[in-house]
mmCIF file of the N, C-alpha and C atoms, coordinates in Angstrom:
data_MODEL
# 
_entry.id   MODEL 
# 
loop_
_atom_site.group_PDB 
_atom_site.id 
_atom_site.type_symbol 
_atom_site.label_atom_id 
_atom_site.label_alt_id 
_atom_site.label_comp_id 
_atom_site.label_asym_id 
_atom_site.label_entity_id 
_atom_site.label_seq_id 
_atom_site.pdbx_PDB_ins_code 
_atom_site.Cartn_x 
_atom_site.Cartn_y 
_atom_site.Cartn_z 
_atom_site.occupancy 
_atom_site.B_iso_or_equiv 
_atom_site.pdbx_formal_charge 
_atom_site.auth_seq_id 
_atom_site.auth_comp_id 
_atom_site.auth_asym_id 
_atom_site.auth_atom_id 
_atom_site.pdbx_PDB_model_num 
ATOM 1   N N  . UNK A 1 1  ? 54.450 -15.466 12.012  1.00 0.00 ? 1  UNK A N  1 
ATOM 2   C CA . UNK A 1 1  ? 53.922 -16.734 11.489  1.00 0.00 ? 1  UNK A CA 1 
ATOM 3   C C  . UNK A 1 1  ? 54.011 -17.804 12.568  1.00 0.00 ? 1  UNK A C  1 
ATOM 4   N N  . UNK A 1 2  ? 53.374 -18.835 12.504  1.00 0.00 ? 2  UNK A N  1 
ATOM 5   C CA . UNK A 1 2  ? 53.217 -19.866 13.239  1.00 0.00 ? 2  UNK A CA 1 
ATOM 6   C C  . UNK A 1 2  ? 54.249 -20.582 14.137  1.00 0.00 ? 2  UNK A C  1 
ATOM 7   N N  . UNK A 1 3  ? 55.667 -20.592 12.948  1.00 0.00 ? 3  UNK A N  1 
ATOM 8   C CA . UNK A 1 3  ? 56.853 -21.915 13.241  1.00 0.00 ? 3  UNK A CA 1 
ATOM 9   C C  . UNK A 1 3  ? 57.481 -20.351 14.578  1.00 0.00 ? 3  UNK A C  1 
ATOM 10  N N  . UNK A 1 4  ? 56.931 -19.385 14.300  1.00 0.00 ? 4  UNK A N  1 
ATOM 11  C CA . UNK A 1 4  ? 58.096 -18.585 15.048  1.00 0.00 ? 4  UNK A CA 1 
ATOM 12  C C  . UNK A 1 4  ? 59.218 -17.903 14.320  1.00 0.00 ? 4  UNK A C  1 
ATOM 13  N N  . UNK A 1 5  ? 59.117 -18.194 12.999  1.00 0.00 ? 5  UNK A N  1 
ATOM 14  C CA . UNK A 1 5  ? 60.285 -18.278 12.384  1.00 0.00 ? 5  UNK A CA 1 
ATOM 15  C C  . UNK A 1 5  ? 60.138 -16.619 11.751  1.00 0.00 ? 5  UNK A C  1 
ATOM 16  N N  . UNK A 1 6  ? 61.522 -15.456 12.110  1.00 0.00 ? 6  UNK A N  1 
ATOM 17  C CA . UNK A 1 6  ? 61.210 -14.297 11.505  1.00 0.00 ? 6  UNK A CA 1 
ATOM 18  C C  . UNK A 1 6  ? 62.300 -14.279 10.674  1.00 0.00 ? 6  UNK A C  1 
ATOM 19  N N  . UNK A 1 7  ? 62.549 -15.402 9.403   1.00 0.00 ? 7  UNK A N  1 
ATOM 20  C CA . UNK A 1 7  ? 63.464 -14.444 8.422   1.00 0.00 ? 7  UNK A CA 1 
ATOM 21  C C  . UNK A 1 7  ? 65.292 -14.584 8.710   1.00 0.00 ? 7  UNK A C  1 
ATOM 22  N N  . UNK A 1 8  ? 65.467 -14.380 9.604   1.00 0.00 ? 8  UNK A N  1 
ATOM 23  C CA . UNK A 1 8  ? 66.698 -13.752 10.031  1.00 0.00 ? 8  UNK A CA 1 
ATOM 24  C C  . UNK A 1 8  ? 67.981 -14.469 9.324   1.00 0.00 ? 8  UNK A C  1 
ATOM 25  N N  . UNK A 1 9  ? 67.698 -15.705 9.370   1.00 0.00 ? 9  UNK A N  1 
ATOM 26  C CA . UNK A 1 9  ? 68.400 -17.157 8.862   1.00 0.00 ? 9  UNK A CA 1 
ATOM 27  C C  . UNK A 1 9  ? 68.009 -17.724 8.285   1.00 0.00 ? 9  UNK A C  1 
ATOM 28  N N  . UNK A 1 10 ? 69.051 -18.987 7.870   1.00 0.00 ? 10 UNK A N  1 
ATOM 29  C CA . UNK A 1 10 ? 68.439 -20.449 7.132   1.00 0.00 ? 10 UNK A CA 1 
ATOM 30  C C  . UNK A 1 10 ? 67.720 -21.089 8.209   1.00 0.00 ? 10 UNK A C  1 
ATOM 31  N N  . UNK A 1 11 ? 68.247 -20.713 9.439   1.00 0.00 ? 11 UNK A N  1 
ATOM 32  C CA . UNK A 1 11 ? 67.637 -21.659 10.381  1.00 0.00 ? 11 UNK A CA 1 
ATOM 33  C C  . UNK A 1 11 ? 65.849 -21.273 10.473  1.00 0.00 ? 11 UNK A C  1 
ATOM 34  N N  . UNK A 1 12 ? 66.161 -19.736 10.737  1.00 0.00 ? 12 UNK A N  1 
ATOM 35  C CA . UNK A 1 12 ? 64.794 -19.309 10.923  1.00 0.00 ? 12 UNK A CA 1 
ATOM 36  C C  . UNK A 1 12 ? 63.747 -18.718 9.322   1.00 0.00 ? 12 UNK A C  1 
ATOM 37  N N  . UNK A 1 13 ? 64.474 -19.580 8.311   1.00 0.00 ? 13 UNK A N  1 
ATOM 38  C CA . UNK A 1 13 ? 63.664 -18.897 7.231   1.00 0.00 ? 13 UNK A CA 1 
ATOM 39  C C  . UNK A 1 13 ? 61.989 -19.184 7.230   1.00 0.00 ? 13 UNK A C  1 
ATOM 40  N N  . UNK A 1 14 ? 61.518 -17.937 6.428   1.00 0.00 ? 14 UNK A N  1 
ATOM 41  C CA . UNK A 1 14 ? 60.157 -18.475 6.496   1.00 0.00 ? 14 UNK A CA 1 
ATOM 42  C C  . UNK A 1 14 ? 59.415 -19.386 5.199   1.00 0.00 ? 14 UNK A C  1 
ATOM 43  N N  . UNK A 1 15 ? 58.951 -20.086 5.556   1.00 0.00 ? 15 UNK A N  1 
ATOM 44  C CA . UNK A 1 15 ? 58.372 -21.564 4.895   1.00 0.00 ? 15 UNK A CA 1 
ATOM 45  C C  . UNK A 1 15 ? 57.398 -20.896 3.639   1.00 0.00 ? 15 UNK A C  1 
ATOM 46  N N  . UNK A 1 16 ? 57.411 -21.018 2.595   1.00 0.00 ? 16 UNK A N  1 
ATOM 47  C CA . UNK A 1 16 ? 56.326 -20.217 1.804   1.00 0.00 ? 16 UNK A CA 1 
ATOM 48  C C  . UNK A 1 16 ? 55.914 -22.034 1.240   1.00 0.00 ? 16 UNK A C  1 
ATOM 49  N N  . UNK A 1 17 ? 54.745 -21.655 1.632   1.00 0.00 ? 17 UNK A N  1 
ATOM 50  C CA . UNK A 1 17 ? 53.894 -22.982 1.400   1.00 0.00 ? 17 UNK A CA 1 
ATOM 51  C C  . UNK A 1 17 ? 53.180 -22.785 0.210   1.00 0.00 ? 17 UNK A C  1 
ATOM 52  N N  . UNK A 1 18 ? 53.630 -22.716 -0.935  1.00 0.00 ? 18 UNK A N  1 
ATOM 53  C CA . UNK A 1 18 ? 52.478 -22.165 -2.398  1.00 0.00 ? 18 UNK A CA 1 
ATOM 54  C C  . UNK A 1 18 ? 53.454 -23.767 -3.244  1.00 0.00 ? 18 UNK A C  1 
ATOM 55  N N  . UNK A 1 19 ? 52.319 -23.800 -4.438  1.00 0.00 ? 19 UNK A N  1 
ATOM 56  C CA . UNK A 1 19 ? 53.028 -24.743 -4.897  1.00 0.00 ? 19 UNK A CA 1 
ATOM 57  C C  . UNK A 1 19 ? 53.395 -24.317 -6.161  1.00 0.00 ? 19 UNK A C  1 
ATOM 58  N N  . UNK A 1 20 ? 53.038 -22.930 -6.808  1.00 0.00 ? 20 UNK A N  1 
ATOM 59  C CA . UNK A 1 20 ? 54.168 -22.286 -7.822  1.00 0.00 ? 20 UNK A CA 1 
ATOM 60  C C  . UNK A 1 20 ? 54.916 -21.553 -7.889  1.00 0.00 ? 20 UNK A C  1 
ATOM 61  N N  . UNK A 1 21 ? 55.687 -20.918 -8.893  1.00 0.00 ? 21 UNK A N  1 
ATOM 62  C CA . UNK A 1 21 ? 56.598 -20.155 -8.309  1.00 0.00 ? 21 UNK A CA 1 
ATOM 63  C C  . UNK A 1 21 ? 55.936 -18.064 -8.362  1.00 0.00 ? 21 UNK A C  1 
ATOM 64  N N  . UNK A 1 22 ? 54.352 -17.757 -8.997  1.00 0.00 ? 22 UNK A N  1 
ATOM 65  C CA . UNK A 1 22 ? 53.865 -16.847 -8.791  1.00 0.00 ? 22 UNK A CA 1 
ATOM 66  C C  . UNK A 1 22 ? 53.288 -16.568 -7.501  1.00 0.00 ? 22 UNK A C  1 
ATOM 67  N N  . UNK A 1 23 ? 52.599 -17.552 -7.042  1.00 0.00 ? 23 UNK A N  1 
ATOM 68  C CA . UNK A 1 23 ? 52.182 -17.810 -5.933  1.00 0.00 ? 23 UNK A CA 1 
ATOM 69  C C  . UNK A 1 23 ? 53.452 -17.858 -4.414  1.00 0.00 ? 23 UNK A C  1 
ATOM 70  N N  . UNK A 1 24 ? 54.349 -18.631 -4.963  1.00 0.00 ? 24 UNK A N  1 
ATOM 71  C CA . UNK A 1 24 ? 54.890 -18.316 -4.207  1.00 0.00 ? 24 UNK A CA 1 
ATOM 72  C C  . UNK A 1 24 ? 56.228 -16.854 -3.445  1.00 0.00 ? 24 UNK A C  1 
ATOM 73  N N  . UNK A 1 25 ? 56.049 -15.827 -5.024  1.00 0.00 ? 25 UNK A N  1 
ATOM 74  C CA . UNK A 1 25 ? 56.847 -15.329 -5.079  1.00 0.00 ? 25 UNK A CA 1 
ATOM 75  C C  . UNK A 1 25 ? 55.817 -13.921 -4.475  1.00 0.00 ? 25 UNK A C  1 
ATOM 76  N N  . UNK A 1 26 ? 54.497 -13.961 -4.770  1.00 0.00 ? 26 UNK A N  1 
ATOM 77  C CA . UNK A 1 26 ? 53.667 -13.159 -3.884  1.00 0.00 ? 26 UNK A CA 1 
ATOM 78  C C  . UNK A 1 26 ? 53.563 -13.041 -2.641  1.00 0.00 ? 26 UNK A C  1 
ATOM 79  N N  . UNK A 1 27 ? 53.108 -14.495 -1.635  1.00 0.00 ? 27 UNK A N  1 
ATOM 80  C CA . UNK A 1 27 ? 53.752 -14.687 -0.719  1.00 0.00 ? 27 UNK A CA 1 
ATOM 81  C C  . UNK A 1 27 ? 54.833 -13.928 0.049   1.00 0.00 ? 27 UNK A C  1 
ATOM 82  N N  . UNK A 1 28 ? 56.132 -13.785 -0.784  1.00 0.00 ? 28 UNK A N  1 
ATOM 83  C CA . UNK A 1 28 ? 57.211 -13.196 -0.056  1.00 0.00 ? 28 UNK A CA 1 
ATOM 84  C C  . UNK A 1 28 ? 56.929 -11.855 -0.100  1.00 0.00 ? 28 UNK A C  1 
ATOM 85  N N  . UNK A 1 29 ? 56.704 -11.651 -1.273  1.00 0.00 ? 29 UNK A N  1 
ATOM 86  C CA . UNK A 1 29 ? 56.279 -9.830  -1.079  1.00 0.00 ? 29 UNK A CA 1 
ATOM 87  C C  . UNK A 1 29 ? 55.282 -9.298  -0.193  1.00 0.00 ? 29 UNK A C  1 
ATOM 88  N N  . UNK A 1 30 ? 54.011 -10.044 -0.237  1.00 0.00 ? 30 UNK A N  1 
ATOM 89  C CA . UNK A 1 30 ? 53.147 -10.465 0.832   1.00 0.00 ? 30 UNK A CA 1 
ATOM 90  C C  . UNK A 1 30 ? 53.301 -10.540 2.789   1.00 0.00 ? 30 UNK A C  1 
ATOM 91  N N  . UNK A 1 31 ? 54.532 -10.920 2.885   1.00 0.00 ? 31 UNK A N  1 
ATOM 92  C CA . UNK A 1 31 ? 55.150 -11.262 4.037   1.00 0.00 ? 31 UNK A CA 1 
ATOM 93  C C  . UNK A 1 31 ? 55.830 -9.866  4.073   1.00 0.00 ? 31 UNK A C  1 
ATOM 94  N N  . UNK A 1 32 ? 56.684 -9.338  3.222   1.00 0.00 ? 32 UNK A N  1 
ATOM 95  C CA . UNK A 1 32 ? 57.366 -8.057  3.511   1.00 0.00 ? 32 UNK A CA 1 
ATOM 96  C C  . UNK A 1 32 ? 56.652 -7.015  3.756   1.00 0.00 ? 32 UNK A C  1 
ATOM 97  N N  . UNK A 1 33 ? 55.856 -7.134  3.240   1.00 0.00 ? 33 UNK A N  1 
ATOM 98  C CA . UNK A 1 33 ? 54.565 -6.218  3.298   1.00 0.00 ? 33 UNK A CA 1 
ATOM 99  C C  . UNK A 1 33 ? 53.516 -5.862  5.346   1.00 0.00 ? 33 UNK A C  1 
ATOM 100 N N  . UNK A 1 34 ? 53.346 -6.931  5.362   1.00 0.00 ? 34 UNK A N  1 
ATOM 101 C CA . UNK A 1 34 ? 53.188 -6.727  6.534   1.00 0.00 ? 34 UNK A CA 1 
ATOM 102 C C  . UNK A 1 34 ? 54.488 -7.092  7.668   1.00 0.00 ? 34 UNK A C  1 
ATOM 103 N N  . UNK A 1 35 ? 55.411 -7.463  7.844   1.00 0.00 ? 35 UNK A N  1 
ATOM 104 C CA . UNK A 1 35 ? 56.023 -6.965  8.653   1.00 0.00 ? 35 UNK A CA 1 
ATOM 105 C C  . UNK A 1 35 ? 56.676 -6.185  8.427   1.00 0.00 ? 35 UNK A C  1 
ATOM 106 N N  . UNK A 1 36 ? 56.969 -5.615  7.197   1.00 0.00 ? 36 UNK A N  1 
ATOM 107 C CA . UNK A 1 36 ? 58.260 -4.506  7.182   1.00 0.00 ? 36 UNK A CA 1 
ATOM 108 C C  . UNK A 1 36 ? 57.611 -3.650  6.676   1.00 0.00 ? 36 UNK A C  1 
ATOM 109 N N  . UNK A 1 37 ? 56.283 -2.958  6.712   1.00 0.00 ? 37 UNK A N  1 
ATOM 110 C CA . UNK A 1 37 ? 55.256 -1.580  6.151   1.00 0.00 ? 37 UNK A CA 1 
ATOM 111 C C  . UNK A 1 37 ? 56.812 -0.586  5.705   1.00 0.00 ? 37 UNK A C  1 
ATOM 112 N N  . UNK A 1 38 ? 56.332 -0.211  4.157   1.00 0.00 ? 38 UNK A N  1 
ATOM 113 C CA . UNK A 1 38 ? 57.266 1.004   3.949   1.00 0.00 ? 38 UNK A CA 1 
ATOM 114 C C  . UNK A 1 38 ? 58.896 0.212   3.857   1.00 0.00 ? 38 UNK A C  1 
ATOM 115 N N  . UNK A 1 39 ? 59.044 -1.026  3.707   1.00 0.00 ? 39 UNK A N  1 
ATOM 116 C CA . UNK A 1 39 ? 60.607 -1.409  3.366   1.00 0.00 ? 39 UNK A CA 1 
ATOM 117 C C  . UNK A 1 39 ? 60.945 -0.979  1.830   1.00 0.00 ? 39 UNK A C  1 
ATOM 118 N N  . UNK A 1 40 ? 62.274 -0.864  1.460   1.00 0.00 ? 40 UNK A N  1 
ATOM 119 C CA . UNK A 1 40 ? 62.850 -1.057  -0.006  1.00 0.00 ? 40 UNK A CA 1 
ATOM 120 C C  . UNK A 1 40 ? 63.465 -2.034  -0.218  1.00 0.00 ? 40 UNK A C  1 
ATOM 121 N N  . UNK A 1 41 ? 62.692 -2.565  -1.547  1.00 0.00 ? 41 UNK A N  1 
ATOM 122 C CA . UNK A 1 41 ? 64.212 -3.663  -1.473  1.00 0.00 ? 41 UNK A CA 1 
ATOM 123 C C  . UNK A 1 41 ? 65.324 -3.177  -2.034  1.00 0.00 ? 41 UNK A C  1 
ATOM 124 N N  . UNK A 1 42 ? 66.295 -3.961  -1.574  1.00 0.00 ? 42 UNK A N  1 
ATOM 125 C CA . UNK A 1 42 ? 67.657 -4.030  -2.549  1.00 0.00 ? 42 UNK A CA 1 
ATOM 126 C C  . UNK A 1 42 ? 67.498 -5.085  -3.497  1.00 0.00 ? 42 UNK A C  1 
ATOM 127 N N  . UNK A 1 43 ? 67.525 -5.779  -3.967  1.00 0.00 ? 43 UNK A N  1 
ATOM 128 C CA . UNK A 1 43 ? 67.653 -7.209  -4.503  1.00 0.00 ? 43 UNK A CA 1 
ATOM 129 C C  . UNK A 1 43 ? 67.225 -8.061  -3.755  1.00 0.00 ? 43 UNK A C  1 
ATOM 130 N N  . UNK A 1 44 ? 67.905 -9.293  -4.423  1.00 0.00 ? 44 UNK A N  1 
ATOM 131 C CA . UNK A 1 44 ? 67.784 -10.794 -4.020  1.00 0.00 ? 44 UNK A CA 1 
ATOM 132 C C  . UNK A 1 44 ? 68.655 -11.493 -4.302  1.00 0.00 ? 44 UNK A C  1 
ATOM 133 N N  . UNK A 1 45 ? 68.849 -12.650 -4.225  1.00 0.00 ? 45 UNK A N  1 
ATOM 134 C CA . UNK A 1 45 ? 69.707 -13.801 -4.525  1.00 0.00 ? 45 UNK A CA 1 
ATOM 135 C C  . UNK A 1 45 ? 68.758 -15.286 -3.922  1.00 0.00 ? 45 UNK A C  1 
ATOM 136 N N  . UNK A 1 46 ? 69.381 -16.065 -5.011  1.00 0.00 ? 46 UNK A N  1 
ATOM 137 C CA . UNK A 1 46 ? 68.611 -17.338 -5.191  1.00 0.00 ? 46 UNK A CA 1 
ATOM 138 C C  . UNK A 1 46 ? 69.876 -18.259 -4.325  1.00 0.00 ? 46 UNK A C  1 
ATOM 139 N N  . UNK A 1 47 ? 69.778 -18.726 -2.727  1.00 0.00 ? 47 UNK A N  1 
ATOM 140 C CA . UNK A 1 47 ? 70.965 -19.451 -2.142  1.00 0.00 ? 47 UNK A CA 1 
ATOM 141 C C  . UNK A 1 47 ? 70.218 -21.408 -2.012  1.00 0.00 ? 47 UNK A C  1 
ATOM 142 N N  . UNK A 1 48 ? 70.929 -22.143 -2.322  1.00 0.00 ? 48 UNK A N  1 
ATOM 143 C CA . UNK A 1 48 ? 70.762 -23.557 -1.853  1.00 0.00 ? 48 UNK A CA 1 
ATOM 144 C C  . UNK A 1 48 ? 71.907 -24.042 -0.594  1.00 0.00 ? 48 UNK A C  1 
ATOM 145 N N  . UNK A 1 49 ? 71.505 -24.659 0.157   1.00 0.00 ? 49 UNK A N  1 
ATOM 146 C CA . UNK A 1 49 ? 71.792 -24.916 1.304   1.00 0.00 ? 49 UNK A CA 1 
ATOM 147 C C  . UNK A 1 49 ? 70.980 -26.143 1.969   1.00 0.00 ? 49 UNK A C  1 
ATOM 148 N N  . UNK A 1 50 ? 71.450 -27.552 2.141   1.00 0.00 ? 50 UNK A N  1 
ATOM 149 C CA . UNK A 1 50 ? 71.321 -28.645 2.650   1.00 0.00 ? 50 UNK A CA 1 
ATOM 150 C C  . UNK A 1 50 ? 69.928 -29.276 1.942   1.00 0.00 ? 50 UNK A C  1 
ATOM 151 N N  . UNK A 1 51 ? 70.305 -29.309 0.675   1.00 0.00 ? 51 UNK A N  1 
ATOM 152 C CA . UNK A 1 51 ? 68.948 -29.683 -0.155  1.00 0.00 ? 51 UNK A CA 1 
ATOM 153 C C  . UNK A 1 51 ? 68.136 -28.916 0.046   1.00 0.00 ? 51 UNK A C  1 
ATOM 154 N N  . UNK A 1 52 ? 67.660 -28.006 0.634   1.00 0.00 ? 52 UNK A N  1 
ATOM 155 C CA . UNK A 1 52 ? 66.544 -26.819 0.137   1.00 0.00 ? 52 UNK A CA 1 
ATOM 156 C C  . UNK A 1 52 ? 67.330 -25.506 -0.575  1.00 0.00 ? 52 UNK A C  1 
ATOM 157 N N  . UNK A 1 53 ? 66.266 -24.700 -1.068  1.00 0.00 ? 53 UNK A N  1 
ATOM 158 C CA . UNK A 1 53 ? 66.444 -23.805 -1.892  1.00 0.00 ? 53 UNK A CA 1 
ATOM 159 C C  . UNK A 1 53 ? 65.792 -22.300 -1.081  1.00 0.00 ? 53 UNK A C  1 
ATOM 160 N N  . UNK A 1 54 ? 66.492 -21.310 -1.249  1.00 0.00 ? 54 UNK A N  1 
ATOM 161 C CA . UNK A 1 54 ? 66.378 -20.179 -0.048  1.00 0.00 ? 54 UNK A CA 1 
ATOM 162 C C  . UNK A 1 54 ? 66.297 -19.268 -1.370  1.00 0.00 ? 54 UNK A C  1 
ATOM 163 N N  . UNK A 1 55 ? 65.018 -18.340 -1.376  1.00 0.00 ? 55 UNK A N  1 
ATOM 164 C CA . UNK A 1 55 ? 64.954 -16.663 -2.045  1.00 0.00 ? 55 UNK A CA 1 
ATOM 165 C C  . UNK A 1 55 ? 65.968 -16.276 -0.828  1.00 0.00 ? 55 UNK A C  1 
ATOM 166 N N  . UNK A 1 56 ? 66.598 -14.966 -0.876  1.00 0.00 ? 56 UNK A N  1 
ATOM 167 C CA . UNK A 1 56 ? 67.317 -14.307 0.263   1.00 0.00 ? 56 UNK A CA 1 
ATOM 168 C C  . UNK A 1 56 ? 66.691 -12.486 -0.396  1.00 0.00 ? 56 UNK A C  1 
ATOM 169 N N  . UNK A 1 57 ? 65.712 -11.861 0.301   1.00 0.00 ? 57 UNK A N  1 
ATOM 170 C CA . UNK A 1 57 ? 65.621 -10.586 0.018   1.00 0.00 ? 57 UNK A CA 1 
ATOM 171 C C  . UNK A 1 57 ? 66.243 -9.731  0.661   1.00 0.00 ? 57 UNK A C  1 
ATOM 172 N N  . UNK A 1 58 ? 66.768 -8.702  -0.159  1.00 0.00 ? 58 UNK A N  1 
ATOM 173 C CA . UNK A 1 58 ? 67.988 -7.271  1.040   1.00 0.00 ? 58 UNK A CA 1 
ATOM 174 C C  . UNK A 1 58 ? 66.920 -6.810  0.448   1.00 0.00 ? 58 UNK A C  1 
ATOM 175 N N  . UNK A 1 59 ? 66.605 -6.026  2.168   1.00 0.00 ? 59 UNK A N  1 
ATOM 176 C CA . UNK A 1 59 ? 65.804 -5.131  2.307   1.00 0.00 ? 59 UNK A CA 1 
ATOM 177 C C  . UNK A 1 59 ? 66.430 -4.179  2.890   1.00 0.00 ? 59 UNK A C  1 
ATOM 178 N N  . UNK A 1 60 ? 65.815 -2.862  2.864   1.00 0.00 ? 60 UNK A N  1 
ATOM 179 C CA . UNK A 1 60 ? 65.787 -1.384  4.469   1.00 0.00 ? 60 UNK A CA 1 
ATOM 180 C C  . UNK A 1 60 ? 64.447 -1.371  4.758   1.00 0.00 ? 60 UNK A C  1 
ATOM 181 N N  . UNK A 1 61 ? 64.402 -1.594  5.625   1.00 0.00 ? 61 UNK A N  1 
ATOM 182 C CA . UNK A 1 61 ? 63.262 -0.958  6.767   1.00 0.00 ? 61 UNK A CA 1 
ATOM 183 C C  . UNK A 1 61 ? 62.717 0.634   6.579   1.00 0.00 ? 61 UNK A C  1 
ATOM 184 N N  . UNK A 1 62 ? 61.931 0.758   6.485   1.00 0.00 ? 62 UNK A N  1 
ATOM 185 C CA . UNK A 1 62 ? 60.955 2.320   6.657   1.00 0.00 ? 62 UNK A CA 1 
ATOM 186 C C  . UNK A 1 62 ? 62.369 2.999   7.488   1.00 0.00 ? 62 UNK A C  1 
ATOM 187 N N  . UNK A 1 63 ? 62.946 2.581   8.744   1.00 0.00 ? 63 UNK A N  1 
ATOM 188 C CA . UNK A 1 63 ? 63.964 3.015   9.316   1.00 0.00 ? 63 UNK A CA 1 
ATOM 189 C C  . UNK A 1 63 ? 65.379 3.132   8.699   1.00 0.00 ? 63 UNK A C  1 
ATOM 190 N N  . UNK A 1 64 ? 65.462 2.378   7.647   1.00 0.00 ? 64 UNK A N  1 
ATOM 191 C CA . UNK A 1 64 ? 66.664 2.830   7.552   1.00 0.00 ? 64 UNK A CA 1 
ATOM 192 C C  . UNK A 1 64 ? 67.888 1.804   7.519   1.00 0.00 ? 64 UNK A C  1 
ATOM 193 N N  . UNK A 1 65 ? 67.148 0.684   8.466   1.00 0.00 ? 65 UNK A N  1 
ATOM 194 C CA . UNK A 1 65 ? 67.837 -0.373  8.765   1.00 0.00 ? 65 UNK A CA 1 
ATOM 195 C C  . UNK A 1 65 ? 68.087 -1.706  7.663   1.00 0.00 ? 65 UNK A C  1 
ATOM 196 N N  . UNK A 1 66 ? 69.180 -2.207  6.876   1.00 0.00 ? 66 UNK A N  1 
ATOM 197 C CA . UNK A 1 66 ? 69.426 -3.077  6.016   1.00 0.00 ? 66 UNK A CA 1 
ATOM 198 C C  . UNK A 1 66 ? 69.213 -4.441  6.879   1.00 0.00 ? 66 UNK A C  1 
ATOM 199 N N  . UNK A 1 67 ? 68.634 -5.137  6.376   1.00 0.00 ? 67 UNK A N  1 
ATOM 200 C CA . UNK A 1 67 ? 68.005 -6.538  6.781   1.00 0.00 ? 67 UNK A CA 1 
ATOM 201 C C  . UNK A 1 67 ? 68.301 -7.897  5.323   1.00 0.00 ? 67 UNK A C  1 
ATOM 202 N N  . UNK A 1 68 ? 69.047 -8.633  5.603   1.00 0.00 ? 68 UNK A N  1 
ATOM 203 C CA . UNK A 1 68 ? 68.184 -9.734  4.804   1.00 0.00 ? 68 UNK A CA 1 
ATOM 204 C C  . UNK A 1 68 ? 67.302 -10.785 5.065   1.00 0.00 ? 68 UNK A C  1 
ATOM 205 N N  . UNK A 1 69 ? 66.330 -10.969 4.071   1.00 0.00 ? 69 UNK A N  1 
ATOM 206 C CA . UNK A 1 69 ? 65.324 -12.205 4.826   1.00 0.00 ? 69 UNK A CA 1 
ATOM 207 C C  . UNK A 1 69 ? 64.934 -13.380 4.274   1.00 0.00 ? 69 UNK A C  1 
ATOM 208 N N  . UNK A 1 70 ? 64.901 -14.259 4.700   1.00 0.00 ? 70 UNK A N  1 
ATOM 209 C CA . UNK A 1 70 ? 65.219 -15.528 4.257   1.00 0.00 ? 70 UNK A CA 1 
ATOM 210 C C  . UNK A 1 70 ? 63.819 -16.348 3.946   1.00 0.00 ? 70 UNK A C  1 
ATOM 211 N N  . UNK A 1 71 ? 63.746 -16.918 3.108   1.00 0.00 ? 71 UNK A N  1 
ATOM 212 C CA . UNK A 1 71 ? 62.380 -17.830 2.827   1.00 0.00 ? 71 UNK A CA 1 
ATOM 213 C C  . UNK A 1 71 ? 63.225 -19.032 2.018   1.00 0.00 ? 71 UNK A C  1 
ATOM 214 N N  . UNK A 1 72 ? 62.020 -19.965 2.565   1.00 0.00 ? 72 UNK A N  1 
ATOM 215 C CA . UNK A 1 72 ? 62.421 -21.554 1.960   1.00 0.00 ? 72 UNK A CA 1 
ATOM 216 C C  . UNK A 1 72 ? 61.588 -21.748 0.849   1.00 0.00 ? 72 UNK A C  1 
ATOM 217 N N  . UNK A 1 73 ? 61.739 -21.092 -0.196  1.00 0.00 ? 73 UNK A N  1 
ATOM 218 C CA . UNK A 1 73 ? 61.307 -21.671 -1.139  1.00 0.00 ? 73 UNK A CA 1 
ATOM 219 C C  . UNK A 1 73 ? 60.900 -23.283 -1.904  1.00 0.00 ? 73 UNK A C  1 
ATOM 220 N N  . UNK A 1 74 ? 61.869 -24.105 -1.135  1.00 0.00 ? 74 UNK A N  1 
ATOM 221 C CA . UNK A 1 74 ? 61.680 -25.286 -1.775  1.00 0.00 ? 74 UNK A CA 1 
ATOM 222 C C  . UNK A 1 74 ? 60.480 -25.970 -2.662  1.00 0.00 ? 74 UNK A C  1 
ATOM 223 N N  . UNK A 1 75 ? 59.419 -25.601 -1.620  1.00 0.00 ? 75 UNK A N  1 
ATOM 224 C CA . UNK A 1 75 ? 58.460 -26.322 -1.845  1.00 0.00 ? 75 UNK A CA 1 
ATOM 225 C C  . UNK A 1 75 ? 57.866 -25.623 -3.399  1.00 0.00 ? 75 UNK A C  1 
ATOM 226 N N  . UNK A 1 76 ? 57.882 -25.036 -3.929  1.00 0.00 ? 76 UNK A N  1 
ATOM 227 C CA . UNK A 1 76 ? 57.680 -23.768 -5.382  1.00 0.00 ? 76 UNK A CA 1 
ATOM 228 C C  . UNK A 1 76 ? 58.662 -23.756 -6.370  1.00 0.00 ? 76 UNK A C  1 
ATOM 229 N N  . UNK A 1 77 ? 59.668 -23.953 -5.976  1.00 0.00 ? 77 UNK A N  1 
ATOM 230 C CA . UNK A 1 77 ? 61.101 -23.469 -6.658  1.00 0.00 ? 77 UNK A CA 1 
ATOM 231 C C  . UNK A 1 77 ? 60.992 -24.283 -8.267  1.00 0.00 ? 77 UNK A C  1 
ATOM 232 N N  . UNK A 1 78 ? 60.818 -23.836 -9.041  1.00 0.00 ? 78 UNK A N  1 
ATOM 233 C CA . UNK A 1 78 ? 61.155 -24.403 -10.009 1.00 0.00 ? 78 UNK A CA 1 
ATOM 234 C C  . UNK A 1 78 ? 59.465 -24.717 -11.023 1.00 0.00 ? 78 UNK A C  1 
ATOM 235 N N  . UNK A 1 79 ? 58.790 -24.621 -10.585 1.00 0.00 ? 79 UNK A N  1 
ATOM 236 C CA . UNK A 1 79 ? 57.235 -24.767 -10.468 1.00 0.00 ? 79 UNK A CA 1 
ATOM 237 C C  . UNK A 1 79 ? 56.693 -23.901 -11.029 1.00 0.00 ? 79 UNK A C  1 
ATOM 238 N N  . UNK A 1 80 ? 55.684 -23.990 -12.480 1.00 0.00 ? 80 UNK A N  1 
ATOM 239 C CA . UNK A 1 80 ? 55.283 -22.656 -13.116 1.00 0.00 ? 80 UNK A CA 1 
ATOM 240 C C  . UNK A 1 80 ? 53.718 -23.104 -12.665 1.00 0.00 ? 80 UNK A C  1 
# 
C-alpha cells in the first residue's frame, strides 16, 4: 500500500479507509488476501491504543509462519 505501511505494528498498521464497519471489515480480508495468498487465520482481537482503534488478525502464512497484522480501524469502528 501507499503509506509503506505492512501490518507488522501499531506503528506500521494498515489504514482501512471504508466508512463502515462491512466495508471495512472486507477490506482487511481483502488485504490478507493478496498479500498473504493461502494464509489461515487464527483469530483476532479488537486493541485501542492512543485514541485509535486497531483489528489485530493472527494469521499463518501458506508457509507456516504465525504473523499478526495490524489495521487501524478507526476510521469504521463502530459504524453500521
Amino acid at each position: 500500500d501507499k503509506s509503506g505501511n505492512d501490518g507488522s505494528s501499531y506503528e506500521k498498521a494498515i489504514v482501512i479507509d471504508k466508512n463502515n464497519e462491512s466495508a471495512g471489515i472486507a477490506e482487511e480480508y481483502k488485504w490478507l488476501r493478496e498479500n498473504y495468498p493461502g494464509y489461515t487465520s487464527q483469530g483476532q482481537s479488537l486493541q485501542h491504543k492512543d485514541k485509535k482503534v486497531y483489528d489485530v488478525l493472527h494469521i499463518t502464512t501458506k508457509e507456516g509462519e504465525k504473523k499478526d497484522i495490524y489495521f487501524d480501524i478507526t476510521k469504521f469502528f463502530g459504524k453500521f
